[in-house]
Every structure is written in structure tokens, then in C-alpha cells.
N, C-alpha and C positions, 0 to 999 in steps of 0.2 A: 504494500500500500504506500509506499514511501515516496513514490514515484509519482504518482496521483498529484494533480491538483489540488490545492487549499477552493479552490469555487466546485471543483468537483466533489471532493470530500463534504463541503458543505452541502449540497444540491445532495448527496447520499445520505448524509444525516436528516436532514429535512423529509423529503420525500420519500424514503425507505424504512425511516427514523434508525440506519443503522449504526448502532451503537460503537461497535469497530472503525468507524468515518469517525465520529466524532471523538471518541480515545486517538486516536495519530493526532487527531488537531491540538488534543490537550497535550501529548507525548512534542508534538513541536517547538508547542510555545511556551511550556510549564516551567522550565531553568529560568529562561530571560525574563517571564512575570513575576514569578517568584524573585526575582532578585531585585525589580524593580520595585518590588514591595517591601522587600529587605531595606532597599536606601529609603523610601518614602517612611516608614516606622523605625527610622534610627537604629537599625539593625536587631529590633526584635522578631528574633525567627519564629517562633512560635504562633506571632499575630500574626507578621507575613505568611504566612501557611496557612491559617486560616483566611486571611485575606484572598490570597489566589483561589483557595477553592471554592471560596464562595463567588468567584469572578467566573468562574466557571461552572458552576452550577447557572448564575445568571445569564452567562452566553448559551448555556443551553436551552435555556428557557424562551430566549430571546431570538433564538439562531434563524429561524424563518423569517425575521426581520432584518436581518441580514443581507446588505444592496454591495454586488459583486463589484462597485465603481471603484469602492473603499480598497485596502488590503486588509486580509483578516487580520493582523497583527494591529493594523490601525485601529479598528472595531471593537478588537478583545480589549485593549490596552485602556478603550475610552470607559469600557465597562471596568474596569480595573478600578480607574482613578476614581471614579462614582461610587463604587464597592467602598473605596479609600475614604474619601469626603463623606460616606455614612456613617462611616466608623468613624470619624473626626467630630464628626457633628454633634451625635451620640456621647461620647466619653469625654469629648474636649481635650484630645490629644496634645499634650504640648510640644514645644521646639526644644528640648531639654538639649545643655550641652552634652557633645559627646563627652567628656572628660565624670558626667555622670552616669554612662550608662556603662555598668560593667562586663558585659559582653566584649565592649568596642575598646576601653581603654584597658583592657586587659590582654589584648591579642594580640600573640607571639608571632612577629615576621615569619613568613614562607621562607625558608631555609633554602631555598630554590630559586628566588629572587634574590637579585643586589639589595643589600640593603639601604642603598638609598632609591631603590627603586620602590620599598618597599613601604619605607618612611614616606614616599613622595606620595605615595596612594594614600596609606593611611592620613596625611596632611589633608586631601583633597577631601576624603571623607567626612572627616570632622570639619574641616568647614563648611560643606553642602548639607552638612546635619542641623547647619547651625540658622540655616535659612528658612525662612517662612514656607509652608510646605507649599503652594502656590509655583514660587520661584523656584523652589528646592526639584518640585517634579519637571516643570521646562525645560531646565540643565538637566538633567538625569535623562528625560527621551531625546534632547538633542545631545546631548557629549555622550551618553554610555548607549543609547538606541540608534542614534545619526538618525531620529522622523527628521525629516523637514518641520520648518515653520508651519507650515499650512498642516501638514499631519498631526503636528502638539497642539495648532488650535482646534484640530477637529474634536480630538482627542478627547481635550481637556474642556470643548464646548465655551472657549472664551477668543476675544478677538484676536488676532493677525497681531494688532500693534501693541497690543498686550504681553504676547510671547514674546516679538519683537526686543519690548523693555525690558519683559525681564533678561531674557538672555544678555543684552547689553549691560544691564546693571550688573546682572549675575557675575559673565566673565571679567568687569573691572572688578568687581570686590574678591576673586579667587585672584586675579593677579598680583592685586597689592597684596593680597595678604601673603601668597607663594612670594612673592617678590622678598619681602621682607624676612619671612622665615629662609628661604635660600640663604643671604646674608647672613643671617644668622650661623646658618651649617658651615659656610665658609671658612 
């Protein structure tokens, strides 16, 4: 089934309601959601996981609404972030710094990686944690997804010059901030 189209796989799940179509579509896109979920909840894996599967329980519910113009990854993702924004809404999630979430300030470099390659991710992390989740998720589909502009506004259901901002804003504030911890490491 691997081979198959994502519109085909869907037009199978829909129409056949077969269950095998729609497991590949989840077997697809389940690492990259799951981890987009992971940076959007300040790397609580436990909620991310819950998060993605009820992103998926939703696309399935949803999937005959499903207009082949989009790409499924654009589609899942919009459902994702609404799954996200319920649960925010809900619990009143905060912006907690990374340096309090012990998961994130606890974690041991990849032994695999340089470690300044390693420090340099973990840097980025903790700053994009530290962002309003709005902006936090715009940089996250553009820098670690590469959507286009127009794909993050579909997504996220907010305007063009909106994503626009923030990305602009976004990558000056990751700059200065790398900017000046680099100096630092020097």
C-alpha cells in the first residue's frame, strides 16, 4: 500500500470505509505530528500523544470532508492545531520556561551528534518554547515542516500577513538571541 496515493488512500477510506487506507495514512504522518505536538506542548510527551491521537481520531471523522486541492499533511496538521487550541483553551496551557520543564532541561546530548550541534538544537528549543504558542506553531510548520506561508495560514485558519509577522518577528528574536549566546560559547 505504500505506493498508493495519499487522495487515493483517502477516496479508499471514504468510500470502502477501508480501515487498512486509512492506518498507512496514520503510519505516514504519525512521527512528524507527533512531534509537532511534542514542540507545541513544551515537550510533554505524554499530552503530545494524546494530542495526535485524538487528531486522528478527528480526521477520521472528518475525512469525507476532505477536498483533494489541499495536501493531506496540510489538512491533518490544520486538524492538529484545533485539537491543540482545544486543549489550550480548556486547561489554559501556559508558555512555561523550558528551564522549568524537567523533561527538556534534563536531556542528555545525542552522543552521536557534535556537541555543539547539539547545544545548538537544544538552544533553539528552548527559545521557540519560550514563544507564544500562536508564533511558537508558525516557526515550527515553516522551519521544522518547510509549509509554505499560505499552507501555515490554511492550517492555522489565520491570515497570510499574520504568518507573515510572525515569522519575521519570530526569526529576529531566534537571531538575536543565537546571536548573542554564540558569543557567549566563543
Amino acid at each position: 500500500m505504500k505506493t498508493l496515493e495519499e487522495a487515493v488512500l483517502v477516496e479508499l477510506a471514504v468510500s470502502e470505509n477501508d480501515q487498512r487506507a486509512y492506518a498507512e495514512l496514520v503510519n505516514r504522518h504519525q512521527s512528524n505530528l507527533r512531534y509537532s505536538m511534542r514542540q507545541l506542548t513544551n515537550w510533554n510527551e505524554a499530552l503530545a500523544d494524546d494530542l495526535t491521537q485524538d487528531t486522528f481520531i478527528q480526521a477520521f471523522k472528518e475525512l469525507h470532508r476532505f477536498r483533494k486541492e489541499a495536501k493531506f499533511s496540510s489538512w491533518l496538521y490544520r486538524i492538529g492545531y484545533n485539537v491543540f487550541l482545544q486543549y489550550v483553551r480548556k486547561k489554559q496551557l501556559d508558555t512555561q520556561s523550558i528551564d522549568d520543564d524537567p523533561y527538556i532541561a534534563n536531556q542528555v546530548a545525542d552522543p552521536r551528534q557534535g556537541d555543539e550541534t547539539s547545544a545548538l538544537h537544544q538552544k533553539v528549543a528552548k527559545l521557540l518554547s519560550m514563544l507564544e504558542p500562536e508564533r511558537r506553531s508558525v516557526l515550527h510548520l515553516f522551519l521544522h515542516r518547510q509549509n509554505t506561508q499560505q499552507e501555515i495560514s490554511d492550517i492555522m485558519g489565520i491570515p497570510l500577513g499574520t504568518v507573515k509577522t510572525h515569522i519575521n518577528r519570530g526569526r529576529s528574536a531566534l537571531q538575536q538571541s543565537l546571536q548573542g549566546w554564540q558569543e557567549k560559547t566563543l
